[in-house]
NUGUVEX-63116 format. One line per field, with one value per residue (C-alpha): residue number from 1; residue in three letters; y, x, z. Coordinates in steps of 0.1 Angstrom, whole numbers. Each point is the difference from the previous one (the first is absolute). Layout:
num [NUM,...]
residuo [ALA,...]
yy [Y,...]
xx [X,...]
zz [Z,...]
REM end
This chain:
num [1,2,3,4,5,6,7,8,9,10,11,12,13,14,15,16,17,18,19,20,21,22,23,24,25,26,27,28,29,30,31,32,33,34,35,36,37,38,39,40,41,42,43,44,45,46,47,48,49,50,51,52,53,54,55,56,57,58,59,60,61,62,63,64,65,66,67,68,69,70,71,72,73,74,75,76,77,78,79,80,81,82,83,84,85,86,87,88,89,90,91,92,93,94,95,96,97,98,99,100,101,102,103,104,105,106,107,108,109,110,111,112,113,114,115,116,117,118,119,120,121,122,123,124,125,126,127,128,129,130,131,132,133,134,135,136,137,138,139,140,141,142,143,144,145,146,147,148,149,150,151,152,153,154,155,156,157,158,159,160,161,162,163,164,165,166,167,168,169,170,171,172,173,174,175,176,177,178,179,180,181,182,183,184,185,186,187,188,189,190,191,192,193,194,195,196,197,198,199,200,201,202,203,204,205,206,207,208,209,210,211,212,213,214,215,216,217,218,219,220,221,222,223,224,225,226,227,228,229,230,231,232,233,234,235,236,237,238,239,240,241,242,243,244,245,246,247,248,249,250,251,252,253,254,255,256,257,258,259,260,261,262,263,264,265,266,267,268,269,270,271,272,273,274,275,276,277,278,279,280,281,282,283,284,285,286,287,288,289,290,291,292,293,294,295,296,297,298,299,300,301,302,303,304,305,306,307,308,309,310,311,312,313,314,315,316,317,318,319,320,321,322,323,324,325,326,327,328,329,330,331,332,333,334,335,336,337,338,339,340,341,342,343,344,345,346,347,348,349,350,351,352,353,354,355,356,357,358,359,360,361,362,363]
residuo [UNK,UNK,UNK,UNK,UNK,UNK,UNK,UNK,UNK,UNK,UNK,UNK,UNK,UNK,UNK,UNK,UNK,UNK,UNK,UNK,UNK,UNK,UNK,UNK,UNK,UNK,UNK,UNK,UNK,UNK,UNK,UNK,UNK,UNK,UNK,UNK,UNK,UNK,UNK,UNK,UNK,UNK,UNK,UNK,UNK,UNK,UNK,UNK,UNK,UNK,UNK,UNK,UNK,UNK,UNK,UNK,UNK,UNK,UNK,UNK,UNK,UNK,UNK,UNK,UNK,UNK,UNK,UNK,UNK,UNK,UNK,UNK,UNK,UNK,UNK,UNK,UNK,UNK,UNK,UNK,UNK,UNK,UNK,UNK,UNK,UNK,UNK,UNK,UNK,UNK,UNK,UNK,UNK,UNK,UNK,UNK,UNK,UNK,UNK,UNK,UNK,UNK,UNK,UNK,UNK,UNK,UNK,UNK,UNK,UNK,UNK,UNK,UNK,UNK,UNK,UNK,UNK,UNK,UNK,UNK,UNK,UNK,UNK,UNK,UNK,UNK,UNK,UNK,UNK,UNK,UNK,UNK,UNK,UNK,UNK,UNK,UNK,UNK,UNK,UNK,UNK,UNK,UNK,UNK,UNK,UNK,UNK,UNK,UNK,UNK,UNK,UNK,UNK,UNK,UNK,UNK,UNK,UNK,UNK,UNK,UNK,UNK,UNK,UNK,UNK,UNK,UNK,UNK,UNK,UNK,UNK,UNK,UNK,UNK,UNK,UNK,UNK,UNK,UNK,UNK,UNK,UNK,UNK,UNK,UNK,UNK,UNK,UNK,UNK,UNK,UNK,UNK,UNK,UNK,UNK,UNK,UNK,UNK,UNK,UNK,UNK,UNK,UNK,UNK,UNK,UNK,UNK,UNK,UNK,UNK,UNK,UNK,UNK,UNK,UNK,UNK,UNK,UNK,UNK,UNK,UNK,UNK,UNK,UNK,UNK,UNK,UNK,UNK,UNK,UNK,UNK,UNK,UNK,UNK,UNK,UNK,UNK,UNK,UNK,UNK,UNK,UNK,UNK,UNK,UNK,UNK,UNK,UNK,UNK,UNK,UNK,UNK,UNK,UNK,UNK,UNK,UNK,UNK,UNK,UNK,UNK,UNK,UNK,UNK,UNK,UNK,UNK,UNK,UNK,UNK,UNK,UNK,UNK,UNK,UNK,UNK,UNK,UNK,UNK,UNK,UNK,UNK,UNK,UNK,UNK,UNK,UNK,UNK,UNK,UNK,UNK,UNK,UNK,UNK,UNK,UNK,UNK,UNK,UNK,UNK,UNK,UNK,UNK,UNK,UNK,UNK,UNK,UNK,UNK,UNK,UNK,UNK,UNK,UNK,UNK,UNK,UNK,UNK,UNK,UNK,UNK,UNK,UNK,UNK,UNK,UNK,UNK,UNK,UNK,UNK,UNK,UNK,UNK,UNK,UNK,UNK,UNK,UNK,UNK,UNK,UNK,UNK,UNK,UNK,UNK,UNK,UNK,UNK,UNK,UNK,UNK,UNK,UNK,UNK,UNK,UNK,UNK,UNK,UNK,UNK,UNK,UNK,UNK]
yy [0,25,-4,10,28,15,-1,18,25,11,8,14,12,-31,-5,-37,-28,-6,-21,-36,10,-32,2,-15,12,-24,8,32,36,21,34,26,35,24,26,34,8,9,-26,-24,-30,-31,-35,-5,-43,-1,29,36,24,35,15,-5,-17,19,7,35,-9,5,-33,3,-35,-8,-31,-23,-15,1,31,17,0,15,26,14,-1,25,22,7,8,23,17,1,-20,-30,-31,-12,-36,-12,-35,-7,-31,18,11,33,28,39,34,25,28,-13,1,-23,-24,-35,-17,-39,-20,-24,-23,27,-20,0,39,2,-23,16,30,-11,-20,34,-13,25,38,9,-27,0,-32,-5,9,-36,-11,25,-11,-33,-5,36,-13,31,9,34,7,-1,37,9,30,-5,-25,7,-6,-7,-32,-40,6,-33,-11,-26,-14,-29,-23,-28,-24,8,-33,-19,17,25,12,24,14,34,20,-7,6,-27,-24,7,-6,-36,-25,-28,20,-14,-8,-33,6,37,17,-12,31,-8,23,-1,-29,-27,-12,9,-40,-3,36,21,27,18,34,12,30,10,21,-5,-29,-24,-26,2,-2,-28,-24,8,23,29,34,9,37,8,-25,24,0,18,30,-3,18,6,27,11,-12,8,-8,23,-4,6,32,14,-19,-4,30,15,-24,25,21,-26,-7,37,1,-36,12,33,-15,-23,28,20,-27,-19,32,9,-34,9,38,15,34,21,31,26,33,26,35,21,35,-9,-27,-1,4,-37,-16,4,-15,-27,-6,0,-33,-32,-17,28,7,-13,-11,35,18,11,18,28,18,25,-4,30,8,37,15,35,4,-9,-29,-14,-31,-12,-39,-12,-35,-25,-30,-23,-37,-21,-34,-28,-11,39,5,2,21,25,6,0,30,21,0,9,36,5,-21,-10,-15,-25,-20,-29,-15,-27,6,-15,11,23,17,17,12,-28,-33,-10,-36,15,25,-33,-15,20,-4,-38,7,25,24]
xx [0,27,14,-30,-8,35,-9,-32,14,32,-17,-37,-29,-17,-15,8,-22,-7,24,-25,12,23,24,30,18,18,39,10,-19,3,-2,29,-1,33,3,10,16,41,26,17,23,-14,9,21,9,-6,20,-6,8,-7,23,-8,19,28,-9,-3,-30,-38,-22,-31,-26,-28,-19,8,-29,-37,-23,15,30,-13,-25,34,22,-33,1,36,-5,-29,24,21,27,-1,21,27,6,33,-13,-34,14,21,-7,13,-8,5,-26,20,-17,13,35,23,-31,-1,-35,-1,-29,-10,-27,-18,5,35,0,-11,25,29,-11,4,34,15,3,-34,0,-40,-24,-35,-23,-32,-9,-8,32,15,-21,9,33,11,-6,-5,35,4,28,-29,-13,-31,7,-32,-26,-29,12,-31,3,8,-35,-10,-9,6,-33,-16,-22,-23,-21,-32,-18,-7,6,8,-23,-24,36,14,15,28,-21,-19,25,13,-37,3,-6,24,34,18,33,-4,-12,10,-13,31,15,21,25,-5,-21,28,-12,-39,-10,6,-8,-34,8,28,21,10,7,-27,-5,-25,-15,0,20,-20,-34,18,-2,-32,15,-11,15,-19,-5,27,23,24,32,21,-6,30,15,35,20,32,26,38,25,2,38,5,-19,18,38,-2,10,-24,-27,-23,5,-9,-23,-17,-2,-16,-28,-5,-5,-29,-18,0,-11,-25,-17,-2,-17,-34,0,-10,10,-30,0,-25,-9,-26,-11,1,5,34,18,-14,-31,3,16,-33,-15,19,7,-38,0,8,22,18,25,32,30,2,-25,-5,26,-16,21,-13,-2,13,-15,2,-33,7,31,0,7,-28,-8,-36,8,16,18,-9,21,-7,10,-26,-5,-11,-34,-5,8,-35,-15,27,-6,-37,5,26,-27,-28,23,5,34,9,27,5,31,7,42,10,25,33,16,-12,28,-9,14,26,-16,-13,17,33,-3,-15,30,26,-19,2,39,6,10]
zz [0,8,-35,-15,22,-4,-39,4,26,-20,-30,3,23,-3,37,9,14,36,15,-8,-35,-4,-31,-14,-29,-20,-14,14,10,-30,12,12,1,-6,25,-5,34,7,-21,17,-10,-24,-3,-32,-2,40,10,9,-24,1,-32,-37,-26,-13,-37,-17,-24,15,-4,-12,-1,-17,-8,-25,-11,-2,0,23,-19,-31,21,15,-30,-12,30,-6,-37,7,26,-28,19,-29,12,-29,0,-26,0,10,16,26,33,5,-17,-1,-3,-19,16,38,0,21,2,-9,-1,10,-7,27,15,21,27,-6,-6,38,10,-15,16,30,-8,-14,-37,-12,10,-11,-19,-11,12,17,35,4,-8,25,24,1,-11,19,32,21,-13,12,-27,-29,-4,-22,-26,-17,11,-26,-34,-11,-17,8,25,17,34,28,6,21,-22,6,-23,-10,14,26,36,-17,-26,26,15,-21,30,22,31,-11,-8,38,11,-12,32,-15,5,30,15,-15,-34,-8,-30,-29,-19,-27,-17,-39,-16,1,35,-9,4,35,8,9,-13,-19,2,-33,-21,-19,-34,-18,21,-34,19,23,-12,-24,33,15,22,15,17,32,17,23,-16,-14,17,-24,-27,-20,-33,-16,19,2,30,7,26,28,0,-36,0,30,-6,-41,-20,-22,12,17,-34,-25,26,1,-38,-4,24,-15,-31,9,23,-31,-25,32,2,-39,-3,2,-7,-35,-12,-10,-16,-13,-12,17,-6,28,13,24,8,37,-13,-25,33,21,-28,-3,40,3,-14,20,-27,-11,28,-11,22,16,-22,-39,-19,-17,-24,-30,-33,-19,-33,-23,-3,-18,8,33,19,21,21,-7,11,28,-2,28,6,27,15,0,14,-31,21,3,-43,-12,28,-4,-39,12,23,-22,-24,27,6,-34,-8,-37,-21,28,-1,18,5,24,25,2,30,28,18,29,35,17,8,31,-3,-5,36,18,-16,11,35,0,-8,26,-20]
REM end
């Protein structure tokens, strides 16, 4: 029982069973969580360690294989830091834009683990995989930990008939009479042990596997929200030189594309008497407030010999659910010509990650 409890406790809100709640997990708990408290010395082949490996080159690991791989080989592109591979069959790789940085592809598991050993600086993986193969290893440091992609979740699951087919929440699962001492409620890790197992605790994405054996998720069974996000080694950053650097500038660069994702560039032309007097118009609408608020800028034409501003120009960030409603509005206040670009990159004050960073860092 403690297993299992220390796997829900570590890693959600979930509120446990009463004590009656007999279980036994099968293979090993799955869930860890990396703390973010002061640094302190790791285990590197069963002795403390507390300095890096001596290498001038900054380590940078990504997955291999699979989805994940190709969804973060995309990020990088779109952040314009495209990874260039001499021969596809080799492991290591550079990104022309980062210099001094060499790119290893890995297992994500053993990204985490090399990490920790000192042979990795920063990596990109799931939080899953941190969670369980980082081991509360206070040496792991999140830079980002919403990338927005790789999204899955560790979820308990049970089959759809028999005993179970009334139960769908973990309160009643708990509520069950036949969990005891002697016959505790058999949670497996992963389908391999499913046959001798009630029930199973598994990542989940889009629950095909799952629905593929007659099995079923159940409220309150999530243990763990997880999706790809960016790790480093607390030593590296603070011992390595250059790290924090390469560091800062990989960070800027997905804040800036992250929070371009979803935002569309719409611009417009308005009669009107003054600029301040086109902005109340426009800030009078709900969709129409921008990032900070419109630009409003004239538009100069020569009407007998003069130069006058009739128009205004309006350009304003707008989220994509938002697009329609915007157009919707500009035309409501008299906006035409409406042009609509998608955003790349938004730039804006320093990042919040990077001061929370510096915090986790001490510095």
């Amino acid at each position: 029982m403690s297993q299992f409890s220390s796997a829900f406790t570590a890693a959600s809100s979930v509120s446990l069973p009463p004590p009656s709640f007999y279980v036994s997990v099968s293979k090993r708990s799955f869930i860890y969580c990396c703390s973010s408290s002061q640094s302190r010395t790791t285990v590197v082949n069963g002795k403390f360690d507390g300095k890096i490996v001596d290498r001038d080159e900054i380590r940078f690991g990504l997955p291999s294989k699979g989805r994940m791989a190709g969804d973060t080989l995309d990020l990088l592109k779109d952040c314009q830091l495209s990874v260039k591979q001499v021969n596809p069959r080799q492991y290591v790789a550079q990104i022309p834009q980062l210099s001094n940085v060499e790119v290893w592809f890995q297992r994500p598991k053993d990204i985490v683990r090399k990490l920790l050993s000192g042979d990795l600086d920063l990596g990109i993986v799931g939080l899953d995989t941190v969670s369980e193969y980082g081991r509360g290893d206070e040496d792991l440091i999140f830079v980002h930990d919403a990338l927005k992609y790789g999204d899955c979740r560790l979820s308990l699951a049970i089959p759809k008939y028999g005993i179970f087919e009334n139960i769908n929440s973990l309160k009643e699962l708990a509520q069950m009479p036949r969990w005891t001492i002697d016959r505790p409620l058999r949670v497996a890790t992963g389908f391999t042990y499913m046959g001798i197992a009630d029930a199973i605790l598994d990542l989940v994405s889009s629950g095909t596997t799952l629905r593929e054996n007659n099995l079923k998720e159940i409220e309150g069974g999530v243990v763990l929200e997880s999706q790809a996000v960016l790790v480093a080694s607390r030593k590296a950053l603070i011992q390595r030189k250059g790290a924090l650097d390469i560091t800062h500038e990989i960070l800027e660069r997905f804040e800036a594309h992250l929070r371009a994702a979803d935002q569309f560039m719409v611009t417009a032309n308005m009669r009107g008497s003054s600029a301040e007097e086109v902005a109340e118009r426009v800030l009078s609408q709900p969709s129409l407030s921008g990032l900070q608020g419109p630009t409003v800028s004239p538009v100069l034409c020569k009407r007998d010999g003069k130069v006058a501003a009739d128009y205004y120009a309006i350009v304003v960030c707008v989220p994509k659910k938002a697009l329609y409603k915007s157009v919707q509005q500009l035309r409501a206040i008299g906006g035409s010509g409406v042009l609509i670009s998608p955003l790349t990159y938004i730039f804006d004050e320093e990042t919040p990650r990077w001061r929370e960073l510096l915090s986790k860092l001490g510095l």
